[in-house]
matplotlib code that plots the C-alpha trace (Angstrom):
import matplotlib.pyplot as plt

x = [122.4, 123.2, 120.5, 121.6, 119.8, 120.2, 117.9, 114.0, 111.6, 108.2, 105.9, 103.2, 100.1, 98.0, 94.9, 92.0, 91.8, 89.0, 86.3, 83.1, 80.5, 79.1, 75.0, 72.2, 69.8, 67.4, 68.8, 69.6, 67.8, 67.7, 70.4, 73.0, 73.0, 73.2, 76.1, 77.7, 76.7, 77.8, 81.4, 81.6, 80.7, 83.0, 85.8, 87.8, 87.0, 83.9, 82.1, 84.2, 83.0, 80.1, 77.8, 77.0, 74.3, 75.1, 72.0, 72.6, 76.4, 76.2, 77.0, 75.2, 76.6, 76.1, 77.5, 80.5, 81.3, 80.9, 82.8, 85.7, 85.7, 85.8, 88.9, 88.8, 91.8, 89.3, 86.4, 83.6, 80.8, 78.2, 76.7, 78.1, 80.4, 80.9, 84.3, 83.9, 82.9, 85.7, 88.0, 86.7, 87.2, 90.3, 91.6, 89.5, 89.5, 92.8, 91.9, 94.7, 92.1, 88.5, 86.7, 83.5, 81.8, 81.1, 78.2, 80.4, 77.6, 75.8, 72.2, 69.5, 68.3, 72.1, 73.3, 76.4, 75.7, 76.2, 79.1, 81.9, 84.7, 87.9, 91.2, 93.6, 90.7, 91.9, 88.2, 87.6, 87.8, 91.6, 90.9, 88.9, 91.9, 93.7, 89.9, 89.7, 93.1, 93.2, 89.2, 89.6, 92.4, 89.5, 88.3, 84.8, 83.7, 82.9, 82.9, 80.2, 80.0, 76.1, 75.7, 72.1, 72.0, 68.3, 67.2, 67.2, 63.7, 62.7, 61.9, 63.1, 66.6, 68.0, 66.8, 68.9, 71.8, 71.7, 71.6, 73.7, 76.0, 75.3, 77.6, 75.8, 78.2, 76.7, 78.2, 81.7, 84.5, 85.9, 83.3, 84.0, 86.0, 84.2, 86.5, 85.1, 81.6, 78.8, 75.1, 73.5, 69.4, 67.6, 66.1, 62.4, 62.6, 60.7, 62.0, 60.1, 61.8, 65.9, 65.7, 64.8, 68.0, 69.8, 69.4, 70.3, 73.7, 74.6, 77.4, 79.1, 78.6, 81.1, 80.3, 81.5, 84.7]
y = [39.4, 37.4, 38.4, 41.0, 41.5, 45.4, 45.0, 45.7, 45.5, 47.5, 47.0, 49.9, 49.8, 53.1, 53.5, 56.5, 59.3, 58.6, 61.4, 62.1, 64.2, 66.3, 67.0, 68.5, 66.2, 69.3, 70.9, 68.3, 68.8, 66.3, 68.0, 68.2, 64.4, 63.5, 66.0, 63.6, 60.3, 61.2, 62.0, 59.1, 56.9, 58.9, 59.0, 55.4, 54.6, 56.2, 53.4, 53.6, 57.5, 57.8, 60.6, 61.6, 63.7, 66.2, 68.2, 70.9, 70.5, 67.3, 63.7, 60.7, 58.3, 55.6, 57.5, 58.5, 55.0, 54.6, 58.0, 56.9, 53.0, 54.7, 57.3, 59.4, 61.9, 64.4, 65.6, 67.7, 69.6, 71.0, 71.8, 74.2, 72.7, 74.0, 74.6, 71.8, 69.3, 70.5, 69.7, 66.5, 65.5, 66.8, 65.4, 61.6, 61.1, 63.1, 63.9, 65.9, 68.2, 70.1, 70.9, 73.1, 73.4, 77.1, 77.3, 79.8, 82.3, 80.0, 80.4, 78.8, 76.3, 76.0, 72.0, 73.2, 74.8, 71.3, 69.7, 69.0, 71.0, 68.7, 68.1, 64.9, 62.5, 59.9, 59.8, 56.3, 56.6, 56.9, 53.3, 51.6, 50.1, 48.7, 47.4, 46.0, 44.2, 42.8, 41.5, 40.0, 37.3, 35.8, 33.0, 32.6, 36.2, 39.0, 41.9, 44.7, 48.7, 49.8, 52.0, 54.4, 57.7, 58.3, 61.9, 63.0, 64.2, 60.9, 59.7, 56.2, 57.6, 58.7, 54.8, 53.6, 55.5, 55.4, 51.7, 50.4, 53.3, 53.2, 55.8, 58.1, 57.8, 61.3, 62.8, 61.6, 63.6, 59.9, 57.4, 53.8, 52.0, 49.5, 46.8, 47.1, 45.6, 47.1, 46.3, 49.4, 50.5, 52.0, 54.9, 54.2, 50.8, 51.3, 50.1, 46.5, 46.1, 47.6, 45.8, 42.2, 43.2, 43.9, 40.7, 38.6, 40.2, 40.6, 38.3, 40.4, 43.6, 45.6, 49.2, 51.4, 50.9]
z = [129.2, 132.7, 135.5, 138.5, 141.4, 141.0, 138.0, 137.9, 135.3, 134.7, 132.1, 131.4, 129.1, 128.0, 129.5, 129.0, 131.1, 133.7, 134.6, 136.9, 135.7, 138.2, 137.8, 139.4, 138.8, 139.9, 136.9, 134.3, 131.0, 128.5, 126.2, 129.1, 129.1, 125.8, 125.8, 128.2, 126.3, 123.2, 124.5, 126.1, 123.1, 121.3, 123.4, 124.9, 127.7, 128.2, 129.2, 133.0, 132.9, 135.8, 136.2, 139.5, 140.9, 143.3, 145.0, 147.5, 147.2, 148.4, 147.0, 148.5, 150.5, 147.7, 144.6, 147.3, 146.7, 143.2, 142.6, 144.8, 143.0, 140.1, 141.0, 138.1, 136.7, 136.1, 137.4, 135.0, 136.7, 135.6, 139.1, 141.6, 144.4, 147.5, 148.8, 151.6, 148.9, 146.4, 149.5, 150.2, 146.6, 146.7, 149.8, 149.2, 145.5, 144.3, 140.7, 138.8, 137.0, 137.8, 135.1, 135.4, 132.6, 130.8, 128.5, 126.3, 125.5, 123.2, 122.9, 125.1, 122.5, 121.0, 120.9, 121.5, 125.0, 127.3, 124.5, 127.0, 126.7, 126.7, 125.3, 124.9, 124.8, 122.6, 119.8, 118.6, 115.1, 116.0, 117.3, 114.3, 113.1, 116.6, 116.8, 113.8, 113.5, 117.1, 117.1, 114.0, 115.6, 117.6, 115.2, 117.2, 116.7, 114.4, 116.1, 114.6, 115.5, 116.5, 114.1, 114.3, 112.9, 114.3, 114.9, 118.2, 117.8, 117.7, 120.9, 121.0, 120.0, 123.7, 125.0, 122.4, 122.3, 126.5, 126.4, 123.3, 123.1, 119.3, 116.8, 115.1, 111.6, 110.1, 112.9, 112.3, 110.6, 109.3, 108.7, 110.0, 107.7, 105.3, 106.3, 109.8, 110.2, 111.4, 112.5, 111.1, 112.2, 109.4, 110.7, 110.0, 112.3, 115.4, 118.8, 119.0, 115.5, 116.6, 119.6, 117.6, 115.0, 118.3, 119.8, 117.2, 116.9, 120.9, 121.0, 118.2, 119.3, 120.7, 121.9, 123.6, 123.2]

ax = plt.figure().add_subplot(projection="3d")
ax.plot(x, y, z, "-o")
ax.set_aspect("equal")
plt.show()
């Protein structure tokens, strides 16, 4: 078809939703984060997600900056928010959504009382195969999930999970395909021990997505 100037292209690609989590560091108990963690390993685009402390309604200077580079959709607190600092979000970062989070009556010691409570995420089991087919064209590497399905009693689990973003495949309605590889930890390794199996496979890694 001949070329007219009253013509215009656009071309769009899907992206994840962005979001802040809002924290009171004064008030942030270990469960609350891994809350957060795990949905964003389990979710795409996690990795982008920031978590930003808030003390006394108010947002440093410094994380101002990081919340406003980051310019998420959403926003998910789990502290309380003034009405001047929900306006100055409003007005300076523009997000189409607040979120604050509802502990839903679950009990004190429930693991379900920080789980973040939100819909349309695209999970990344939904991605395994997109992952899969379009790593696998790169002839110089072989890309591998982190799987560790640790307890979360044991301590060194929370540094690795914070740090690698490893997937925790018990957890997972759909196990990672077998055609996918994976660099999985045995349990009983200690950290000196994951951390040498780590490094050997760094290049190949790929988490989170």
């Amino acid at each position: 078809m001949p070329y007219s100037k009253d013509q215009f292209y656009a071309t769009i690609a899907p992206r994840p939703r962005k979001i802040a989590f809002l924290v009171n560091p004064n008030n942030c108990p270990h469960a609350l984060l891994d809350s957060i963690y795990e949905f964003n390993i389990s979710h795409w685009g996690g990795r982008y997600n920031p978590i930003i402390p808030v003390t006394d309604s108010k947002i440093d200077d410094s994380y101002w900056g990081l919340l406003k580079f980051s310019d998420p959709d959403i926003i998910y607190t789990y502290a309380w928010l003034s009405k001047s600092l929900v306006d100055r979000i409003d007005r300076e970062i523009s997000p189409f959504h607040f979120v604050m989070h509802k502990n839903l009556n679950y009990d004190a010691d429930s693991p379900y009382k920080y789980r973040v409570d939100l819909q349309g995420q695209i999970a990344t089991k939904m991605l395994y195969s997109v992952f899969n087919k379009v790593f696998k064209q790169d002839p110089f590497l072989n890309p591998m999930l982190f799987i560790y399905n640790g307890s979360k009693n044991n301590g060194d689990y929370r540094l690795i999970m914070r740090n690698f973003g490893v997937i925790n495949d018990k957890a997972l309605t759909d196990r990672v395909p077998q055609e996918i590889a994976t660099l999985k930890i045995e349990e009983d390794l200690d950290l000196t021990q994951i951390i040498k199996r780590v490094t050997v496979a760094t290049r190949s890694l790929v988490t989170p997505i």
